[in-house]
N, C-alpha and C positions, 0 to 999 in steps of 0.2 A: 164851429160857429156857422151860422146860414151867410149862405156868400149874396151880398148884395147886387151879382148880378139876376137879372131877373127871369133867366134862360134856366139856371142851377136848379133842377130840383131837388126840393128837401128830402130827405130820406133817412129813416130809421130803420137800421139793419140789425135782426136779432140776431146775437152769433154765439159762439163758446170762446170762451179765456183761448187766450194766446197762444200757452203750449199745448193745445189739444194739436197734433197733425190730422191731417187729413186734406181730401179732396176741399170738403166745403170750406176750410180757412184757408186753404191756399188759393182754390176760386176767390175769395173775397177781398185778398188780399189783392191780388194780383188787379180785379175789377176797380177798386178801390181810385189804385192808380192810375188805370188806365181812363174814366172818365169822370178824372175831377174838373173835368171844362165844362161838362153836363150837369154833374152831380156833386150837391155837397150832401155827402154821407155822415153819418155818427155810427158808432157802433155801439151797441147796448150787449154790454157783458153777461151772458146766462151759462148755466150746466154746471159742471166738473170744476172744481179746484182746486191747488195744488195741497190744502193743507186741511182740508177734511179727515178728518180720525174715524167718524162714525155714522151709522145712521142717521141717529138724531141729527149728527152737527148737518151732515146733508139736507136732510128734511128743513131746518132752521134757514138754511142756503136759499133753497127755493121759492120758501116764505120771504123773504127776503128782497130775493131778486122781483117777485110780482109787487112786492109794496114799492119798489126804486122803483119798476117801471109803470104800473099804476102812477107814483108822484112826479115820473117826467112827462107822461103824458095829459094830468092835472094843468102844466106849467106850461110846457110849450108845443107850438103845434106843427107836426110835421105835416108835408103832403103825401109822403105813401110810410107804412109801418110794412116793413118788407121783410120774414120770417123764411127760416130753413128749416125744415124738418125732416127728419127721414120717418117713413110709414115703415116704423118698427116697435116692437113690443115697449120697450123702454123709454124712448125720447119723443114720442110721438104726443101723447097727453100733458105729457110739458111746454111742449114748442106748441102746441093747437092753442093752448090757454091764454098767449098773448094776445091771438083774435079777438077773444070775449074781452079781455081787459082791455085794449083798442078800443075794440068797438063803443064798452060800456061811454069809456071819457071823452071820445073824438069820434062821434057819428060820419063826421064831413069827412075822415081821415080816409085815402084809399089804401084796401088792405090787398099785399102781395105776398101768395104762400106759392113755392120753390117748392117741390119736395124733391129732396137731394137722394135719397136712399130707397128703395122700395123692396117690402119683405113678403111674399107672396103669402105666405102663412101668418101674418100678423095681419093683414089683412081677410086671410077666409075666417080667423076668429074674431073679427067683428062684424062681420057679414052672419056671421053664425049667432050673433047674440044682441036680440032685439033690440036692448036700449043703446048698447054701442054703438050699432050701426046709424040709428037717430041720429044719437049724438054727433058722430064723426061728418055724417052729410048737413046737419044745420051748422056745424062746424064751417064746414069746407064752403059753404053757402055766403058763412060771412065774408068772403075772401071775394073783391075784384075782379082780382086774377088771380089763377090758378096756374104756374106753372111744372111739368113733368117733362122725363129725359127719356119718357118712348110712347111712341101710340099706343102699345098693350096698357101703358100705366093708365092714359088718358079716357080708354076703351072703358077701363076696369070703372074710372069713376064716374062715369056718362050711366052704367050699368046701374048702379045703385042709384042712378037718379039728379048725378050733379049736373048742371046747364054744360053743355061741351061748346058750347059761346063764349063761355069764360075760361074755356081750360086751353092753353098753347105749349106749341114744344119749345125746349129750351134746351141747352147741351152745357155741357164742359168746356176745358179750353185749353190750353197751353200757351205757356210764358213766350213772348215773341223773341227776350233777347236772352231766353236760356243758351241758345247758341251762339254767341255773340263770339267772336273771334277765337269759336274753333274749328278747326279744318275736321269737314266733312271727310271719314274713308270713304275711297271707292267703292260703289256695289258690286261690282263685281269681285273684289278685293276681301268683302267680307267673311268671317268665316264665325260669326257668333249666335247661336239662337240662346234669346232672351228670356227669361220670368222675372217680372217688376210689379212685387206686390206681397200684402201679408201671408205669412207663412198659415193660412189656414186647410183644415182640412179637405174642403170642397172647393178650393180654389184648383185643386189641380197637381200641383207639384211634384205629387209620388209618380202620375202617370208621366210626368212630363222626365221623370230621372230613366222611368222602367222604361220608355219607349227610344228614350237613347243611347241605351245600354243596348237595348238590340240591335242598334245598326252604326254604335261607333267605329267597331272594326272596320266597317266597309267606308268610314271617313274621316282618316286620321288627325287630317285638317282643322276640324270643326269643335267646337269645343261649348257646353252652358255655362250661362252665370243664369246664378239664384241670388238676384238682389231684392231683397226687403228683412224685415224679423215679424217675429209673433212664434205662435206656441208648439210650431211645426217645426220650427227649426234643428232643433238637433236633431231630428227624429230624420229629417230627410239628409241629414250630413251622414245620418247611419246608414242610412238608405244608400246613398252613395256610394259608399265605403264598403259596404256588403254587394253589392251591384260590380263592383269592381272600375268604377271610372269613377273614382276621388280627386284623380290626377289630369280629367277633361270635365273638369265641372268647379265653379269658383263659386264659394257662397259671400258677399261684399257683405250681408247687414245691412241695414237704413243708407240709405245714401240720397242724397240730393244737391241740389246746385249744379257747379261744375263737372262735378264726378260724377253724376247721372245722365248729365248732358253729353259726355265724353263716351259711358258707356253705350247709350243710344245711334250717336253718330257710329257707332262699332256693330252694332247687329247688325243682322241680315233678317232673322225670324223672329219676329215674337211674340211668344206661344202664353194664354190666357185660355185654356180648357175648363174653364170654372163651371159649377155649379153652385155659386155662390149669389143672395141677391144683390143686384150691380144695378147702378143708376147709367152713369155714362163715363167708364173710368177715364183718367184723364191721362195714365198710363200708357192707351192706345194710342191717344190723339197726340202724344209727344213722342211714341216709337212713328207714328204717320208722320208726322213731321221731320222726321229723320231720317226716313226712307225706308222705314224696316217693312216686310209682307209682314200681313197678319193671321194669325189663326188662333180663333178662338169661337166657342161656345158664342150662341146668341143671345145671352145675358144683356137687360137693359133696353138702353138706347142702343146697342151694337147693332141690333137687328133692323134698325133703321139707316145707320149710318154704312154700315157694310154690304158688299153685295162678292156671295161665294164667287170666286175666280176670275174678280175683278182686282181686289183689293187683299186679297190671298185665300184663305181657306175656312168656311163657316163648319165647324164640328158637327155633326149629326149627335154625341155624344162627348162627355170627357172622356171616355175611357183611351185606355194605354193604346188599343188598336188602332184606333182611329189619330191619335195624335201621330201614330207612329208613320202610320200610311200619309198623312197630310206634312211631314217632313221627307219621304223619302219621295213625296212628288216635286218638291222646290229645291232639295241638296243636290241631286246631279243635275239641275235647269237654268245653268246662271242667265241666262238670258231671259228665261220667266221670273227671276228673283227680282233682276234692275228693272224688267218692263214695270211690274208690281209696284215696286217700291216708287220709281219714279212718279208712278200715277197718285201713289199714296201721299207722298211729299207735295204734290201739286194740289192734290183735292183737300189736306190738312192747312193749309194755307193758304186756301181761298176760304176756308170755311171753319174752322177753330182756334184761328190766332190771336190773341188776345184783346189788341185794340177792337177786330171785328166784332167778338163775342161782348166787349164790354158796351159798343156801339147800339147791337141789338137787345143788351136788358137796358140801356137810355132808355131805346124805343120804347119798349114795354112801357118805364116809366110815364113817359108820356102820355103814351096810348091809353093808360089806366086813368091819368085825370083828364083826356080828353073827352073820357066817357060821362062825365059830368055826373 
């Protein structure tokens, strides 16, 4: 319900069902909480559900969801309708449509589209096809504000024509009390480099096994975990296993809360050589908060937020060389590992922690009806 104080702004947040995981429901989740003194939010249920059999019943779904949300916006009036999308082939023409439905019932309404995901290639195919690309910038046109998680995304859409007056950067975030009364190891004590993330194929993982197979002999100390799942997974436990270091490599599965929290405080490296498309993973920003160096590919936001041999090592490549070489610069360097990590725990905490992050989309809030 709209909170009677008269600071709260209203907001209507487009989202997915509950048990979808991911960054974006766990972003929302987490923001939700943190400025309900600012914000009274609703969430409007869209996408996936758990008990879809078929097409059709999908198709029927989505019809569906546009008629609820056409009839809540009929009835009652928010001040911002504020939308997640990722610029990808599938969820991108679903999530844009709320704009027009907005717009049509609530001219007054200010419209905020987020794009959480960004696909480089789903974007050169509407670039490449005359009425898409229309479409997608009168689309992005109806939007207030425009928020994205790196200046290439922002570049890209200035490029095709969208006002860069309305387009700002915005990031990810990390839970401030996922650490909450667990003892920090020592950096210098550490002895774990990390992967936290889907088991896909361009994320990394095979290089990240091959490359520590070449130099575990030289460091018997040190050991991976491979924490997440998806469709790589057994394929890299073979990898492993044929590699010969099954026995310095741990694969956890999905893990979250405590036992994520736990593993983090336990890294020293954690390695993200992805060629995958990446928004602003939320995975770094909570190894940063942890003190862990980073290395990885400049996927995303990464590229803004990191700087090579500050904050640990930006890959020229994913490949297996190049991972291998950006580990065996920080494993015999304890004292570049703490210097790293310290800076990275200190800059993740002035600038990705949850109340902060949920403080600056207020702003945003604000800022988009202060424009009248």
């Amino acid at each position: 319900m709209p909170s009677s104080n008269p600071q709260r702004r209203s907001v209507l947040i487009v989202a997915h069902a509950a048990h979808v995981t991911g960054g974006v429901n766990n972003f929302l989740r987490i923001m939700r909480k943190c400025y309900r003194d600012r914000v009274a939010a609703l969430r409007f249920i869209n996408g996936a559900r758990l008990d879809e059999p078929s097409k059709g019943a999908k198709l029927a779904r989505l019809i569906k969801d546009y008629a609820r949300f056409a009839g809540l916006q009929a009835k009652r009036q928010f001040e911002i309708v504020h939308v997640n999308p990722s610029l990808d082939y599938a969820s991108l023409p679903r999530e844009l449509a709320f704009l027009w439905i907005a717009r049509a019932f609530r001219p007054k309404t200010k419209l905020l589209l987020f794009y959480r995901g960004w696909d480089w290639t789903a974007l050169d195919a509407i670039k490449k096809s005359g009425w898409k690309s229309r479409l997608f910038v009168a689309t992005n046109r109806k939007a207030d504000r425009i928020l994205v998680l790196a200046s290439s995304f922002k570049h890209a859409l200035m490029e095709m024509g969208i006002d860069g007056n309305r387009i700002f950067l915005g990031s990810t975030m990390f839970e401030k009390d996922m650490f909450a009364n667990l003892p920090a190891t020592p950096l210098e004590d550490r002895r774990t480099i990390l992967f936290l993330s889907r088991f896909l194929p361009a994320k990394g993982g095979a290089q990240i096994l091959e490359a520590f197979a070449r130099l575990a002999g030289d460091y018997p100390d040190w050991k991976v975990v491979m924490a997440g799942d998806g469709p790589e997974y057994d394929a890299l436990q073979k990898q492993a296993r044929d590699l010969g270091i099954v026995d310095r490599v741990e694969f956890t599965g999905y893990i979250a809360s405590a036992r994520k929290a736990r593993l983090l405080l336990d890294t020293s490296i954690f390695l993200l050589p992805s060629e995958h498309p990446e928004g602003m993973p939320n995975a770094v920003l909570e190894g940063m908060a942890a003190g862990a160096v980073i290395v990885t590919t400049p996927v995303g936001g990464l590229a803004d937020i990191l700087t090579d041999g500050e904050n640990g090592i930006i890959l020229k490549s994913s490949s297996t060389d190049d991972v291998e070489a950006a580990l065996r610069h920080y494993l015999p360097d304890p004292e570049a590992r703490c210097a790293t990590g310290e800076r990275n725990r200190e800059l993740a905490w002035q600038s990705w922690e949850s109340d902060i992050v949920s403080d600056r989309m207020a702003d945003h809030y604000d800022a988009v009806i202060a424009q009248g």
